[in-house]
C-alpha positions in Angstrom: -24.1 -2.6 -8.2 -21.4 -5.5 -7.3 -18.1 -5.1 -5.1 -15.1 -6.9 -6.6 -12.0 -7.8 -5.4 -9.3 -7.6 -8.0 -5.9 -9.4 -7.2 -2.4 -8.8 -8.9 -0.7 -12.2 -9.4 2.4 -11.4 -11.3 4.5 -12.1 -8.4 3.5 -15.6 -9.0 4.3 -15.9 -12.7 8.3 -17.1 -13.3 10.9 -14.6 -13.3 11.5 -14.8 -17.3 8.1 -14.1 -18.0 7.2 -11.0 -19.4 5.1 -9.3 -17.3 6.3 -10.8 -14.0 6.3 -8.5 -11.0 4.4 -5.8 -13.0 2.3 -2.5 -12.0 -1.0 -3.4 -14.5 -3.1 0.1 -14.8 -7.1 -0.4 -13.9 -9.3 1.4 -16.4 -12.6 1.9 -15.5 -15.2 4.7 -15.7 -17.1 5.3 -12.1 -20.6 7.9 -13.1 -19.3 10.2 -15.5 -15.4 10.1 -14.1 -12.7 7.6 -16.0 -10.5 6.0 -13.1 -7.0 4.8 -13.2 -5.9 2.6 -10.5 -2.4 1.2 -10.7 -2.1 -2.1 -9.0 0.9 -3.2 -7.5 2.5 -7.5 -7.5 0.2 -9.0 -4.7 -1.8 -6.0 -4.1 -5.8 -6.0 -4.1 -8.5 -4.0 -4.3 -12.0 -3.3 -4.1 -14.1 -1.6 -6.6 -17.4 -1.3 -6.7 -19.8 -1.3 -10.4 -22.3 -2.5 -12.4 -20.1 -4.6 -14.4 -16.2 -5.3 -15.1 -14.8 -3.1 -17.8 -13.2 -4.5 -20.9 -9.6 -4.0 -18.9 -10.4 -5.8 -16.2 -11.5 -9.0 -18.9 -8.3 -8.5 -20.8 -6.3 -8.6 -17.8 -8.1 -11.8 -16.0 -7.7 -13.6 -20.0 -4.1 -13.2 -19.9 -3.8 -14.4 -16.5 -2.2 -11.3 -14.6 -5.5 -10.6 -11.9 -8.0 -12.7 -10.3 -11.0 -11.6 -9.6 -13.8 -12.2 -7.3 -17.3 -11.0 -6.2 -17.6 -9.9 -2.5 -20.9 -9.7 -0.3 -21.4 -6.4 2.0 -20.6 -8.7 4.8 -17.1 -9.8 3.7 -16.2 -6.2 2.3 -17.1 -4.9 6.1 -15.3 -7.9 7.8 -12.1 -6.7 4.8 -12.5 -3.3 6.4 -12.0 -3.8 9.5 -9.1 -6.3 9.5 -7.4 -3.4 7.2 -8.2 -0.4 9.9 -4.8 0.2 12.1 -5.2 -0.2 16.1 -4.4 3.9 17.4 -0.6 3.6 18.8 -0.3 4.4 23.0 2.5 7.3 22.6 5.4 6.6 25.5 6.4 9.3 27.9 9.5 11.2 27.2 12.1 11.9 30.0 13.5 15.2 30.9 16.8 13.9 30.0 16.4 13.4 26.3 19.0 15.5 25.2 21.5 13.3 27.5 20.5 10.4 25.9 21.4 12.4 22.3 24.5 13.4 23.3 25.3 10.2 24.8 24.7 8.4 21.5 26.8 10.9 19.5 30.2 10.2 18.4 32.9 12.1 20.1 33.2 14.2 16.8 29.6 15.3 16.7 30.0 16.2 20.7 33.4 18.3 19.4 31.5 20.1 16.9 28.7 20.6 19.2 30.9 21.7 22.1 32.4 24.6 19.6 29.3 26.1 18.0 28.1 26.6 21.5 30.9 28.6 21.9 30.4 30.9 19.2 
């Protein structure tokens, strides 16, 4: 089995152009199951199996994708570039719901001020 990558260049065809900028559809059976993929301008994606399908031909012909065979190696290295770094959360302060009412406009304090009264 081989790993493609499979790279949606329409953003780089000219704006008259047909199919510039375009979502192509990715037909391709995996085992027994049919997969779509929808593949967005500049997008890629990697797919691994035995050989490209028939859609994947027609779309490389025409010029719209470019494909390419991957190693394990560079499909790991791909994989871990693409894996987000956890965020640190930032204590709150006590006083958050100063700060909200600080930021309000006097309106939004006035209706505030007179559903609290209810």
């Amino acid at each position: 089995m081989n790993t493609y990558k499979i790279t949606n260049t329409t953003h780089l065809l000219g704006k008259r152009d047909f199919k510039a900028n375009s979502i192509l559809d990715i037909e391709y059976i995996n085992g027994l199951m049919k997969q779509n993929i929808k593949l967005k301008p500049n997008e890629s994606v990697y797919i691994t199996i035995n050989s490209l399908p028939i859609s994947i031909h027609k779309l490389r012909v025409n010029g719209l994708v470019t494909v390419m065979e991957v190693s394990q190696e560079e499909l790991n290295e791909s994989i871990l570039k693409s894996t987000p770094k956890p965020k640190v959360k930032q204590e709150s302060n006590e006083t958050g719901d100063e700060d909200k009412k600080n930021n309000l406009s006097k309106k939004q304090q006035q209706s505030m001020r007179i559903r609290n009264k209810k």
